[in-house]
PDB file of N, H, CA, C and O in Angstrom:
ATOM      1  N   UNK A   1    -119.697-102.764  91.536  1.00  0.00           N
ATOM      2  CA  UNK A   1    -120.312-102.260  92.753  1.00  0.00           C
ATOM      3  C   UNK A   1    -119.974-103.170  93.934  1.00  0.00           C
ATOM      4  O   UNK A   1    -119.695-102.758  95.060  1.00  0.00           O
ATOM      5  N   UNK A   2    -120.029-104.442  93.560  1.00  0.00           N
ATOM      6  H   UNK A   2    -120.255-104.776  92.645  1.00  0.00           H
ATOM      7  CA  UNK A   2    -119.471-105.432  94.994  1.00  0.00           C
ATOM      8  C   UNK A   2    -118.025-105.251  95.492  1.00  0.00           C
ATOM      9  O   UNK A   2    -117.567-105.016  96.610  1.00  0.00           O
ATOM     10  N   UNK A   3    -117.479-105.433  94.321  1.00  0.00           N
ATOM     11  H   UNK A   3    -117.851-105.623  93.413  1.00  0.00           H
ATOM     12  CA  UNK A   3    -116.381-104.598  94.845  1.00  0.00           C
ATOM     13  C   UNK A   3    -115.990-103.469  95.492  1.00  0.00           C
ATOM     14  O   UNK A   3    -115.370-103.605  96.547  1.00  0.00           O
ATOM     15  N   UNK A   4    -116.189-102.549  95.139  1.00  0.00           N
ATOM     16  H   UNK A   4    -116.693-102.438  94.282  1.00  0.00           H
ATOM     17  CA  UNK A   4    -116.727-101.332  95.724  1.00  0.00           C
ATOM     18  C   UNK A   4    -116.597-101.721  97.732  1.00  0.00           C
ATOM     19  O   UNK A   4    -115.817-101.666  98.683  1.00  0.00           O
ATOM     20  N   UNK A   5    -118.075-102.123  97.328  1.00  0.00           N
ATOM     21  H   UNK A   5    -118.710-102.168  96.556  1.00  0.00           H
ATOM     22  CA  UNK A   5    -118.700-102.725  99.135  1.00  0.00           C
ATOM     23  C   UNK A   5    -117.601-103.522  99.566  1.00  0.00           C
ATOM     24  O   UNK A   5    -117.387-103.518 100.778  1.00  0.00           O
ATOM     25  N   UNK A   6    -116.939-104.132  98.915  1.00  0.00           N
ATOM     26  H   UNK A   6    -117.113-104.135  97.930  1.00  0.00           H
ATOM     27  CA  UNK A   6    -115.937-105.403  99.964  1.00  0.00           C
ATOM     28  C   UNK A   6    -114.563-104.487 100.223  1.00  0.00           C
ATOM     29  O   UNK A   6    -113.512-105.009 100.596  1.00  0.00           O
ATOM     30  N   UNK A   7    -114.717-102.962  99.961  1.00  0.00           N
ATOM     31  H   UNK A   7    -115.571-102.539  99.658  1.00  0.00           H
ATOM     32  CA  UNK A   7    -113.246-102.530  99.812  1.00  0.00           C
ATOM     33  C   UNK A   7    -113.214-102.445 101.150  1.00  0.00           C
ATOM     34  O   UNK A   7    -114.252-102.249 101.782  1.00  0.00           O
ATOM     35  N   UNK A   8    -111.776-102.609 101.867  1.00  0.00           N
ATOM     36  H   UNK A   8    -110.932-102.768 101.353  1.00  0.00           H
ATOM     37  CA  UNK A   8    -111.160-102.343 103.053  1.00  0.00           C
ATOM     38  C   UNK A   8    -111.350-101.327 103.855  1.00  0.00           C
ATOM     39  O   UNK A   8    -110.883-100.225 103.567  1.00  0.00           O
ATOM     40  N   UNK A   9    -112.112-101.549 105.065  1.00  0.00           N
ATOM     41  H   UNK A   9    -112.491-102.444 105.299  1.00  0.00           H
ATOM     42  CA  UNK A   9    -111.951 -99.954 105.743  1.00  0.00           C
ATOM     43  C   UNK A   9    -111.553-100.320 107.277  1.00  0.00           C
ATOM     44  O   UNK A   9    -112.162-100.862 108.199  1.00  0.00           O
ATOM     45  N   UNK A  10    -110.089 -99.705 107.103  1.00  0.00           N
ATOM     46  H   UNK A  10    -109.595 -99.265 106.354  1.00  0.00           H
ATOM     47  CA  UNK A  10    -109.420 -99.815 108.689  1.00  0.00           C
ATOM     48  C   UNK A  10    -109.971 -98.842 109.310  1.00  0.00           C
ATOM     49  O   UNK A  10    -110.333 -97.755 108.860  1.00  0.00           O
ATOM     50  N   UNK A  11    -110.055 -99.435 110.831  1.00  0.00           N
ATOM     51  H   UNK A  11    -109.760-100.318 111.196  1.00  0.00           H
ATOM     52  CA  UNK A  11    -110.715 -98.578 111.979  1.00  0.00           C
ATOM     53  C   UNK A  11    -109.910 -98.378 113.114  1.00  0.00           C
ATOM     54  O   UNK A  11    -110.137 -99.177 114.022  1.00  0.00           O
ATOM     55  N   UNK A  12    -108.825 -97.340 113.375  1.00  0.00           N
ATOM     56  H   UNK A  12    -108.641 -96.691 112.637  1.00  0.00           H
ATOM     57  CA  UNK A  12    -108.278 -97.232 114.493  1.00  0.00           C
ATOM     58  C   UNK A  12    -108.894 -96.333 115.489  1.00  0.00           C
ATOM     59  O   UNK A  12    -109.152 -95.159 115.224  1.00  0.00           O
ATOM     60  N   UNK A  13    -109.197 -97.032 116.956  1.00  0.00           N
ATOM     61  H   UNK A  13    -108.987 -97.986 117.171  1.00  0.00           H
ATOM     62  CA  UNK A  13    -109.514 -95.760 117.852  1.00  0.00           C
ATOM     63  C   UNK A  13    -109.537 -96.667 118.834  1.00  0.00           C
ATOM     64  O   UNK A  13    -109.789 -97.858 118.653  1.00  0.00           O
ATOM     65  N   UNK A  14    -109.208 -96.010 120.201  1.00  0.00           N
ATOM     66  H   UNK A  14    -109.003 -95.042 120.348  1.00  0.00           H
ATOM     67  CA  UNK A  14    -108.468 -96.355 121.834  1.00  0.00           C
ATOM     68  C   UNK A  14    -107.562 -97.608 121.532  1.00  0.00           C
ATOM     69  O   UNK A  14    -107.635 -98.699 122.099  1.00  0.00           O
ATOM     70  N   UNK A  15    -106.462 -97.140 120.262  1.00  0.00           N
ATOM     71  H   UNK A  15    -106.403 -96.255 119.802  1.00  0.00           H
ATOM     72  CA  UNK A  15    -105.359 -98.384 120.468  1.00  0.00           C
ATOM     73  C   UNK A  15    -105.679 -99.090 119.764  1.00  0.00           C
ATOM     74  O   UNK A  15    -104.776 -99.310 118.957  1.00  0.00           O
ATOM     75  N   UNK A  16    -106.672 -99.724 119.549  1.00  0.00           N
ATOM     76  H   UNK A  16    -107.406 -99.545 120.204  1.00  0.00           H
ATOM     77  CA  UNK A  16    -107.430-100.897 118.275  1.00  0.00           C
ATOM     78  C   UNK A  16    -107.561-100.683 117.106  1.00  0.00           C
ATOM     79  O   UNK A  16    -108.349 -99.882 116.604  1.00  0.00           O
ATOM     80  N   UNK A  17    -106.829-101.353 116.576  1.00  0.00           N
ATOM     81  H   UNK A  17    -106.189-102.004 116.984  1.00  0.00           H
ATOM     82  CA  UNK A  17    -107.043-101.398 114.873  1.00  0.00           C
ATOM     83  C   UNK A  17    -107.714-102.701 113.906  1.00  0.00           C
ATOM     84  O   UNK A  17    -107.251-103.812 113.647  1.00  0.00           O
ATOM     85  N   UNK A  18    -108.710-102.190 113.597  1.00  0.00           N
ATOM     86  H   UNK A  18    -109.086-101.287 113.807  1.00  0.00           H
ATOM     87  CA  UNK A  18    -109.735-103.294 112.896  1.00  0.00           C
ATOM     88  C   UNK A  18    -110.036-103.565 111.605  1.00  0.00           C
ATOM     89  O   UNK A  18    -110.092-102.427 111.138  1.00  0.00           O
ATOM     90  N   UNK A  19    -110.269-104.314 110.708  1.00  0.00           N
ATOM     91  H   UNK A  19    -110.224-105.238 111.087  1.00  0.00           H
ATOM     92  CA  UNK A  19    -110.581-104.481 109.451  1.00  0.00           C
ATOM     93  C   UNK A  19    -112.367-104.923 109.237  1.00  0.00           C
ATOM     94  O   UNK A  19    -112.985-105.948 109.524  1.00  0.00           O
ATOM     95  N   UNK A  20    -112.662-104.009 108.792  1.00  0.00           N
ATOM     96  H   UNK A  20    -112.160-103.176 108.559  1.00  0.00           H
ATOM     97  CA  UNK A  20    -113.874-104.123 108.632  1.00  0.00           C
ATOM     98  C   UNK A  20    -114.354-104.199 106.695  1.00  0.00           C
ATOM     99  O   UNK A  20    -113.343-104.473 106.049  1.00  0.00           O
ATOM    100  N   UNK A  21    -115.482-104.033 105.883  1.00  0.00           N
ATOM    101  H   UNK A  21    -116.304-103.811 106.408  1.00  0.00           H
ATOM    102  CA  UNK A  21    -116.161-103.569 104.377  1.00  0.00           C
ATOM    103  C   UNK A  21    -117.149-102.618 104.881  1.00  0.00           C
ATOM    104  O   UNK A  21    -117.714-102.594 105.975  1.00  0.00           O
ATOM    105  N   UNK A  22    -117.243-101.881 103.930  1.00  0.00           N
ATOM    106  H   UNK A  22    -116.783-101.900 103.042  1.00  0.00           H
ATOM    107  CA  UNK A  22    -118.502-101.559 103.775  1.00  0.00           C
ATOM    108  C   UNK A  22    -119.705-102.029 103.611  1.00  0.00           C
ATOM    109  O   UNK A  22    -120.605-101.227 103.362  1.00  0.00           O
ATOM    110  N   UNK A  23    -119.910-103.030 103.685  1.00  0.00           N
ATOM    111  H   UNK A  23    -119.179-103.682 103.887  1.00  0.00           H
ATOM    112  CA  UNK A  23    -120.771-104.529 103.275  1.00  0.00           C
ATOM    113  C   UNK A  23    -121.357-104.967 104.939  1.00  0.00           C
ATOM    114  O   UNK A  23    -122.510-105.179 105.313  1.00  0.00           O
ATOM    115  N   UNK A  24    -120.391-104.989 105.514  1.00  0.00           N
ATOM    116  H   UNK A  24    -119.454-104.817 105.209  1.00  0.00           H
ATOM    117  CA  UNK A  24    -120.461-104.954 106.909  1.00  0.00           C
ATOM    118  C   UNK A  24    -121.337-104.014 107.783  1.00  0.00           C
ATOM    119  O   UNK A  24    -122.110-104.304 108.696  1.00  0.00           O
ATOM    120  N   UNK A  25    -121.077-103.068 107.368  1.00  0.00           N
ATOM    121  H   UNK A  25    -120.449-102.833 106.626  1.00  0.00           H
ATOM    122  CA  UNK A  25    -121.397-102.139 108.433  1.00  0.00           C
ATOM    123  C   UNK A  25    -123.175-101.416 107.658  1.00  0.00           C
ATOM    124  O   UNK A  25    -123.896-100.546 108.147  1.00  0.00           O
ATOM    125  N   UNK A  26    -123.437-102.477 105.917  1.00  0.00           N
ATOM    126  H   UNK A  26    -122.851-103.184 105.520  1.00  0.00           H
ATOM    127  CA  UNK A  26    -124.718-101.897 105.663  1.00  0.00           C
ATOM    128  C   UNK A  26    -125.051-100.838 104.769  1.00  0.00           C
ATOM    129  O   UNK A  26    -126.156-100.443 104.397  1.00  0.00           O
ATOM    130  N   UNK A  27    -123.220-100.217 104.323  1.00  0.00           N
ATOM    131  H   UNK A  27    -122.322-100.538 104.624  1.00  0.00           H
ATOM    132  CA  UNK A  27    -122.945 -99.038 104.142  1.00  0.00           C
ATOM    133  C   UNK A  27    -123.021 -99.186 102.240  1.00  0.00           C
ATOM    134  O   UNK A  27    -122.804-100.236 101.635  1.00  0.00           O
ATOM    135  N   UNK A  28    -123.332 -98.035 101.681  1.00  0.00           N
ATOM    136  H   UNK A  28    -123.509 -97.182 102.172  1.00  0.00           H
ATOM    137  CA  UNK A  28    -122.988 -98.429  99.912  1.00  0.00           C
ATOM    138  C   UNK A  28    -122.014 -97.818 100.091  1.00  0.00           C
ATOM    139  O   UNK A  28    -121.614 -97.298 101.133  1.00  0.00           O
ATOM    140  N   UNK A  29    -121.278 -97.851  98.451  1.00  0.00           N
ATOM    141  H   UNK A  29    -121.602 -98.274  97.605  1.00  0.00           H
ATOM    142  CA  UNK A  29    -119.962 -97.433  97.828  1.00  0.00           C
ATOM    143  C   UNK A  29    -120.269 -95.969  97.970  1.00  0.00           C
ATOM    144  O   UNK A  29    -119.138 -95.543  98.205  1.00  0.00           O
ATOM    145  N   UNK A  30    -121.140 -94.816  97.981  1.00  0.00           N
ATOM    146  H   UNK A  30    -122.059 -95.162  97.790  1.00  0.00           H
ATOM    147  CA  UNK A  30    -121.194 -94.003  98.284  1.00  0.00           C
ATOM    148  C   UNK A  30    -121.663 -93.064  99.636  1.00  0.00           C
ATOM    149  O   UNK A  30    -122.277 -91.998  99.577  1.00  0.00           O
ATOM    150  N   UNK A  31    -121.264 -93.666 100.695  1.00  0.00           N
ATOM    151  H   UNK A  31    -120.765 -94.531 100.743  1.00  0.00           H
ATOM    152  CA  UNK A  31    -121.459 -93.586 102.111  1.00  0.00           C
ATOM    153  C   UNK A  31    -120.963 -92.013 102.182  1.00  0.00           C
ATOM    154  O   UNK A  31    -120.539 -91.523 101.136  1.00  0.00           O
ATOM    155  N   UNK A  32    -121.000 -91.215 103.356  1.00  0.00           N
ATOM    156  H   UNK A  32    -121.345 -91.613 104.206  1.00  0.00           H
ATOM    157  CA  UNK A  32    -120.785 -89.928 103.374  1.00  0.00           C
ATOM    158  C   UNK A  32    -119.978 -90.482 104.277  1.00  0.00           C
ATOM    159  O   UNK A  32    -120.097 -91.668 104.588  1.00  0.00           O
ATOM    160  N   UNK A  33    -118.750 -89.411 104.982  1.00  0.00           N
ATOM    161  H   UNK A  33    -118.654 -88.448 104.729  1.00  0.00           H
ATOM    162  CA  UNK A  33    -118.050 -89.694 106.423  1.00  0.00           C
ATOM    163  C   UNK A  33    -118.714 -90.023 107.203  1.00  0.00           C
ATOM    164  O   UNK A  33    -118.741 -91.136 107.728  1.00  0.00           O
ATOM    165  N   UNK A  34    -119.540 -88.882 107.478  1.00  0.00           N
ATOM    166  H   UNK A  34    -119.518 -87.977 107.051  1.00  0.00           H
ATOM    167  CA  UNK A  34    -120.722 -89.076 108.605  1.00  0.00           C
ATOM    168  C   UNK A  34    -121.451 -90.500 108.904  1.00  0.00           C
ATOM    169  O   UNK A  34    -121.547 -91.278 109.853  1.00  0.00           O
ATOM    170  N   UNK A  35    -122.017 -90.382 107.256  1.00  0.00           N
ATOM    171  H   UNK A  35    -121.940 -89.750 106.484  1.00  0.00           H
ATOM    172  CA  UNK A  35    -122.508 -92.278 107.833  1.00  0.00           C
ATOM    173  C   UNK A  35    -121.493 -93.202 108.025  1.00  0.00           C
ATOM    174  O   UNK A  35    -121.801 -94.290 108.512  1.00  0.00           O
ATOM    175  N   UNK A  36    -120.215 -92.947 107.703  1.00  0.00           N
ATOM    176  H   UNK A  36    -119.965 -92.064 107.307  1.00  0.00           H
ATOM    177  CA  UNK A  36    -119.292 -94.724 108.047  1.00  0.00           C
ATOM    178  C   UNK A  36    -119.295 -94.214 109.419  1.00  0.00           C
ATOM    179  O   UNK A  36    -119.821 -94.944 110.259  1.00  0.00           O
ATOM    180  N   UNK A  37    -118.779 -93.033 109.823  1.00  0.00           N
ATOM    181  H   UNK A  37    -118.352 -92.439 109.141  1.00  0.00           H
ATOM    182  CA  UNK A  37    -118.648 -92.662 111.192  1.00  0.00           C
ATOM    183  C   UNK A  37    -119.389 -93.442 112.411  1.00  0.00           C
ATOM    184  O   UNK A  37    -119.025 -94.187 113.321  1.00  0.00           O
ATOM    185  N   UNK A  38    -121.008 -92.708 111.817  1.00  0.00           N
ATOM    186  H   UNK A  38    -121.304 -92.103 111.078  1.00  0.00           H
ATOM    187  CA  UNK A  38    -121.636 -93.465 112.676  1.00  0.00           C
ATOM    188  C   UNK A  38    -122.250 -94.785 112.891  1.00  0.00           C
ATOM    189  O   UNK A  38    -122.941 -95.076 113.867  1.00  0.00           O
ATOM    190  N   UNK A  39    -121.886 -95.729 111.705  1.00  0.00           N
ATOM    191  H   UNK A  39    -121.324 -95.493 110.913  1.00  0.00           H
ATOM    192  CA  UNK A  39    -121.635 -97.078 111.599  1.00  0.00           C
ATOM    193  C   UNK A  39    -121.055 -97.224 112.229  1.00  0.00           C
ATOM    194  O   UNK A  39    -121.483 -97.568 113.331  1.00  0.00           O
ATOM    195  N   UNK A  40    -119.874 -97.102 112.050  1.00  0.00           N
ATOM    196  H   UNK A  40    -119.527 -96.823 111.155  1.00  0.00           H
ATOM    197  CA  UNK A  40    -118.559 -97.668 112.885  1.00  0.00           C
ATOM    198  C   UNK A  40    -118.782 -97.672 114.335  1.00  0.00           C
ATOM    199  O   UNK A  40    -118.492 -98.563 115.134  1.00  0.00           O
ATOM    200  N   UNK A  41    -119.482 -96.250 114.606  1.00  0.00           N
ATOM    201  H   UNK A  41    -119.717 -95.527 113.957  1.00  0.00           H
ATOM    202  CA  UNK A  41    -119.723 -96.401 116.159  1.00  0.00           C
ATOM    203  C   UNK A  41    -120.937 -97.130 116.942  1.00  0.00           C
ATOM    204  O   UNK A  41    -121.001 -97.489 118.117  1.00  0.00           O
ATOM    205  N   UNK A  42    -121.938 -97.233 115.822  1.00  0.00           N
ATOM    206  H   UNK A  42    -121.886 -96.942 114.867  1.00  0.00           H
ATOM    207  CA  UNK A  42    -122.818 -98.376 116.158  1.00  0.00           C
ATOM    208  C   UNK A  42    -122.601-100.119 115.944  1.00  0.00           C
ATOM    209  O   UNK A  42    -123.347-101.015 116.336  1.00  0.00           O
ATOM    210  N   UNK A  43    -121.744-100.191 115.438  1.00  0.00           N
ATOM    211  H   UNK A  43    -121.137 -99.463 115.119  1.00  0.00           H
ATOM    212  CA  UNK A  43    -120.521-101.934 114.870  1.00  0.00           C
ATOM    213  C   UNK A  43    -120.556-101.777 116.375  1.00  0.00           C
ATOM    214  O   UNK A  43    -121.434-102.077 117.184  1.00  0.00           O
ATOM    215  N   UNK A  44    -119.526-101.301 116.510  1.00  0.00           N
ATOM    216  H   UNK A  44    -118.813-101.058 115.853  1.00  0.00           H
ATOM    217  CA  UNK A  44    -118.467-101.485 118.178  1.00  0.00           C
ATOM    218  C   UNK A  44    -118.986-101.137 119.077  1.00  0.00           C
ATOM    219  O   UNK A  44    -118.438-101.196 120.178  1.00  0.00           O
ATOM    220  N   UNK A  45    -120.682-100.475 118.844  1.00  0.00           N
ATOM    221  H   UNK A  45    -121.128-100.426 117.950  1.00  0.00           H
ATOM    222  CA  UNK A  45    -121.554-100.022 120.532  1.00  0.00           C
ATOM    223  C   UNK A  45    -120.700 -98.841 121.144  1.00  0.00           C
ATOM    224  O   UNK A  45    -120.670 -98.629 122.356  1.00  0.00           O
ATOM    225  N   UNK A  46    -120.164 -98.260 120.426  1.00  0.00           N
ATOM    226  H   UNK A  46    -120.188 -98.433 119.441  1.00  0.00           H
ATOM    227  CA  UNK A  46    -119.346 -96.761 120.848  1.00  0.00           C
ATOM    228  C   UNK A  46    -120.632 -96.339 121.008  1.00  0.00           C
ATOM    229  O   UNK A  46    -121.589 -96.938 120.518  1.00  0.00           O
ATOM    230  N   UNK A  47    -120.746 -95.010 121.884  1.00  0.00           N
ATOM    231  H   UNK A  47    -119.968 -94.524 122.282  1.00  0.00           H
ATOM    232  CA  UNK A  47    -121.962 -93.800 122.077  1.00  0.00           C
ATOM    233  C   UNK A  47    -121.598 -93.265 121.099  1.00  0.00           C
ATOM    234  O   UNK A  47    -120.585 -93.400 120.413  1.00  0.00           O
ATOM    235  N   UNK A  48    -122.866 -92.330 120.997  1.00  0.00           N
ATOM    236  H   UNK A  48    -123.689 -92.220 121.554  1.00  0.00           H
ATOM    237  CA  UNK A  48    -123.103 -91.340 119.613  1.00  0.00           C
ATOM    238  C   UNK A  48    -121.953 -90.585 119.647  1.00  0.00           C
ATOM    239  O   UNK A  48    -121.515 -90.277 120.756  1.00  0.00           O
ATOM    240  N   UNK A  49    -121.265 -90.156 118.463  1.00  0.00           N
ATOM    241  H   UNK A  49    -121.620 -90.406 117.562  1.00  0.00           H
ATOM    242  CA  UNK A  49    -120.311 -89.230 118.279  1.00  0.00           C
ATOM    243  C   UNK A  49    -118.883 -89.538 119.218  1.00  0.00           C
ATOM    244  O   UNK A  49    -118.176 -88.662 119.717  1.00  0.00           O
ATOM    245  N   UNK A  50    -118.714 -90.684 119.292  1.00  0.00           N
ATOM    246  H   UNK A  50    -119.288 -91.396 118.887  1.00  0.00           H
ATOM    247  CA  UNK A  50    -117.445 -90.891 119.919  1.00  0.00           C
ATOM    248  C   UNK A  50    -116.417 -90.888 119.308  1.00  0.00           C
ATOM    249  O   UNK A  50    -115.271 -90.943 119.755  1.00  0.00           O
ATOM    250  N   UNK A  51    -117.026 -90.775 117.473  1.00  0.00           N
ATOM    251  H   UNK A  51    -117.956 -90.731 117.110  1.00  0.00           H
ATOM    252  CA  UNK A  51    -115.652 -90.667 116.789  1.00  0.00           C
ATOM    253  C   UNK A  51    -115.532 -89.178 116.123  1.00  0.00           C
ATOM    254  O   UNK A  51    -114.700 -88.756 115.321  1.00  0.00           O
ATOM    255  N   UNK A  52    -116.278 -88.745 116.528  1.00  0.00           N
ATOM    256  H   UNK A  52    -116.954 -89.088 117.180  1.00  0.00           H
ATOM    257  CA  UNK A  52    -116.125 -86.862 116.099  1.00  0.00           C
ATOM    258  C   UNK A  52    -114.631 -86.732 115.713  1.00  0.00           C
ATOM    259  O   UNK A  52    -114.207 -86.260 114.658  1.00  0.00           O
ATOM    260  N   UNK A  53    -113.887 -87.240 116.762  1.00  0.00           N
ATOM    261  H   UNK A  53    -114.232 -87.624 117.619  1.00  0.00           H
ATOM    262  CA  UNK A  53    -112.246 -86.399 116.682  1.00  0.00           C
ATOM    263  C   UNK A  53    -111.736 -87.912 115.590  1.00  0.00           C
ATOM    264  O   UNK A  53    -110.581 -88.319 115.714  1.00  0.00           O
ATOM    265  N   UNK A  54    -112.375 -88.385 114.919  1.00  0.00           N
ATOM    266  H   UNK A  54    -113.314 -88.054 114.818  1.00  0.00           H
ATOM    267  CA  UNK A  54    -111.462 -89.041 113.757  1.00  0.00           C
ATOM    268  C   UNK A  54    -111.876 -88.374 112.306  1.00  0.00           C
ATOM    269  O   UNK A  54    -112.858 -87.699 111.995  1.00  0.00           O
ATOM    270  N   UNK A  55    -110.756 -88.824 111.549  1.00  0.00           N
ATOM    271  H   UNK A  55    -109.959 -89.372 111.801  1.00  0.00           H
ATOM    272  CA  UNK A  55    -111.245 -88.413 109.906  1.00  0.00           C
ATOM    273  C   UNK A  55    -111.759 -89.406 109.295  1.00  0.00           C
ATOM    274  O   UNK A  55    -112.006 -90.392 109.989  1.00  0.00           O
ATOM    275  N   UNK A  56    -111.956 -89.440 108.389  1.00  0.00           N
ATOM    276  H   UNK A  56    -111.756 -88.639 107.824  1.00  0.00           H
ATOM    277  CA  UNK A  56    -112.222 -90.577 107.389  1.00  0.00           C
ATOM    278  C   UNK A  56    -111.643 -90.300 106.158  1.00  0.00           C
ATOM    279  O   UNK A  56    -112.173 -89.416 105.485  1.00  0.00           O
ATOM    280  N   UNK A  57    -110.450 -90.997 105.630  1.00  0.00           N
ATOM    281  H   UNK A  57    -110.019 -91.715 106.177  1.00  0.00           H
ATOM    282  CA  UNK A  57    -109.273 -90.729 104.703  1.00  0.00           C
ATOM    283  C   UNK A  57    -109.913 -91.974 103.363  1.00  0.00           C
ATOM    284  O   UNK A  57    -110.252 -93.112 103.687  1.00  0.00           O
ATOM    285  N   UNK A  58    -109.959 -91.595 102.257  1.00  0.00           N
ATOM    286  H   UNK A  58    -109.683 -90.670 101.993  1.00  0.00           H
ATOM    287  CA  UNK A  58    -109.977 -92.207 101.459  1.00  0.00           C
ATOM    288  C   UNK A  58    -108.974 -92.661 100.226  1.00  0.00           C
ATOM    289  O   UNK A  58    -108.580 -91.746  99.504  1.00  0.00           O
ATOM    290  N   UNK A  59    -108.555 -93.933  99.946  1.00  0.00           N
ATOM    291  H   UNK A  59    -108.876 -94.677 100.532  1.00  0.00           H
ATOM    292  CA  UNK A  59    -108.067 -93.974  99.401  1.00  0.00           C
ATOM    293  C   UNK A  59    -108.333 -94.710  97.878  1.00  0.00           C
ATOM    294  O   UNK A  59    -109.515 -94.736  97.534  1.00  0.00           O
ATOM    295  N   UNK A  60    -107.260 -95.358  96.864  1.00  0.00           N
ATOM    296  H   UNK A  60    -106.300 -95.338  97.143  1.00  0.00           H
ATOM    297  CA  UNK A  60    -107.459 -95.953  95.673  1.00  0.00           C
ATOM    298  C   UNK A  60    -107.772 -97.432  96.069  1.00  0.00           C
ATOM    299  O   UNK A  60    -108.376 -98.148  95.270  1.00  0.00           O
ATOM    300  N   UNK A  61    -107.289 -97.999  97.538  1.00  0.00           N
ATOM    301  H   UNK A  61    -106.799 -97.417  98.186  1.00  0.00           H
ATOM    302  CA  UNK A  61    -106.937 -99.362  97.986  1.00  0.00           C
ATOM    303  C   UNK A  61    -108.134 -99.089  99.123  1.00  0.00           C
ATOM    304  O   UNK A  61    -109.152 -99.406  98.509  1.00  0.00           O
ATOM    305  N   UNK A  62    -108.411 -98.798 100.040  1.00  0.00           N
ATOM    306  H   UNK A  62    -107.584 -98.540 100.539  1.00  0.00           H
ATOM    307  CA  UNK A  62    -108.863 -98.583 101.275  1.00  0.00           C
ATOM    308  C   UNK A  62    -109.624 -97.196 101.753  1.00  0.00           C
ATOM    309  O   UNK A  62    -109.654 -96.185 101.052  1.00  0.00           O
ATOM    310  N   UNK A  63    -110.160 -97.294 102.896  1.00  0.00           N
ATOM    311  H   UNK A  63    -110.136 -98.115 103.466  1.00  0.00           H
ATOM    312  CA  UNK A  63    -110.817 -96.209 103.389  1.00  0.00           C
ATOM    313  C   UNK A  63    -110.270 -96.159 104.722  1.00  0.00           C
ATOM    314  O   UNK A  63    -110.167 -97.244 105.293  1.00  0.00           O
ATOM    315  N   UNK A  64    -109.980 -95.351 105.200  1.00  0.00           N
ATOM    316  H   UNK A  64    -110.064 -94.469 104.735  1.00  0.00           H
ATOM    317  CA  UNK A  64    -109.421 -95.381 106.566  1.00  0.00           C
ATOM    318  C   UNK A  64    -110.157 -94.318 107.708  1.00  0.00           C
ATOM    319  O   UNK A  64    -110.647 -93.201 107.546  1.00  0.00           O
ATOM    320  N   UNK A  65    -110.028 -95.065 108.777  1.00  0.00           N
ATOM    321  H   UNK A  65    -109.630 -95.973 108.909  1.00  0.00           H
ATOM    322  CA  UNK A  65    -110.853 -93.989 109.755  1.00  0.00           C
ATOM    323  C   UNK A  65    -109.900 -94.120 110.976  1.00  0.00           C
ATOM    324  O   UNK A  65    -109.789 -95.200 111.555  1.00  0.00           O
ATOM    325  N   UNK A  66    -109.062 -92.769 111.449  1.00  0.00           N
ATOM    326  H   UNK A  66    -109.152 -91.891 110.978  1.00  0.00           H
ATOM    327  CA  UNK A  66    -108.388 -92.807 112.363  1.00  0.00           C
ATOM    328  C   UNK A  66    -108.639 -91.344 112.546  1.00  0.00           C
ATOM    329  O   UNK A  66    -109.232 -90.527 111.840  1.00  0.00           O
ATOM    330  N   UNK A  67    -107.911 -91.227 113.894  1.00  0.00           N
ATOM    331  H   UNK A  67    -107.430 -91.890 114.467  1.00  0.00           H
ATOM    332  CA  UNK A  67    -107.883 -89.923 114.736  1.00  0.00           C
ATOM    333  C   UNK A  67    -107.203 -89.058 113.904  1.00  0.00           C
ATOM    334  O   UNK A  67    -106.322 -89.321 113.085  1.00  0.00           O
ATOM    335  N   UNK A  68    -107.833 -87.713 114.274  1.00  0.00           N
ATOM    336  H   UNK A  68    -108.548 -87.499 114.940  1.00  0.00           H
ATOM    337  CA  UNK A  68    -107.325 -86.471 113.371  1.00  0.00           C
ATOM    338  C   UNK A  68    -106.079 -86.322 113.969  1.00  0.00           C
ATOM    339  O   UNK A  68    -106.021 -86.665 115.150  1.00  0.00           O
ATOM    340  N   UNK A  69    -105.052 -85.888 113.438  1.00  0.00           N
ATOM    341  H   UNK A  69    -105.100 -85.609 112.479  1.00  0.00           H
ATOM    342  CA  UNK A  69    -103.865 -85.963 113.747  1.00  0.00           C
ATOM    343  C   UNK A  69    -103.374 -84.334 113.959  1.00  0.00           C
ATOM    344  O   UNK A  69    -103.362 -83.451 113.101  1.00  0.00           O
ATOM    345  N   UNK A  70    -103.068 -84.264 115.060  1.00  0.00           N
ATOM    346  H   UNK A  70    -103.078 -84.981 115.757  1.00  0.00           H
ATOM    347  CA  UNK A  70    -102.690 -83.059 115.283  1.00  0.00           C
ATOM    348  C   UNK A  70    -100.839 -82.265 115.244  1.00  0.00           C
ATOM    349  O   UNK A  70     -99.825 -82.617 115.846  1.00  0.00           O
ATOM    350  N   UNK A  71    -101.011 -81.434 114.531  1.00  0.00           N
ATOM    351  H   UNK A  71    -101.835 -81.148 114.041  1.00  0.00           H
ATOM    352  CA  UNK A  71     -99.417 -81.020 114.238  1.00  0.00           C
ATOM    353  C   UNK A  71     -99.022 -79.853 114.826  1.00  0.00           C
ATOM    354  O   UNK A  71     -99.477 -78.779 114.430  1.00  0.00           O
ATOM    355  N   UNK A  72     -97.852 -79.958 116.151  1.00  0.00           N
ATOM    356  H   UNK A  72     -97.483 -80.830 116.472  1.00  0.00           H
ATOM    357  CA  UNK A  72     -97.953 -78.848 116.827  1.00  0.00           C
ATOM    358  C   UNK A  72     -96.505 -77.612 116.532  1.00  0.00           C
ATOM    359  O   UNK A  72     -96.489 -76.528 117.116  1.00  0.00           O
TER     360      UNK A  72
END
């Protein structure tokens, strides 16, 4: 389970890319998007829902939270 919490979760948004845990932000190994979301935006003092337009990508190594990527 600590493990779990210490896993990697990059945070890209306005250009900045950050390394943060889940441990950090308060969050367990079973966090929903929604809640890292709005962690993340309460970490960095973002306003509510400033990260609406990101995903939250999970992986075997990491969790990632970047902008939805649009394909035109």
């Amino acid at each position: 389970m600590t493990q779990l919490l210490q896993r990697a979760l990059h945070v890209r948004f306005d250009g900045r890319s950050e390394e943060l845990t889940l441990a950090m932000l308060g969050l367990q190994s079973d966090a929903t998007d929604a809640q890292i979301l709005r962690s993340v935006e309460g970490h960095f003092d973002l306003p509510a829902h400033y990260l609406d337009n990101h995903v939250v990508v999970r992986t075997s190594q990491a969790i990632i939270v970047r902008p939805e990527a649009i394909y035109g």
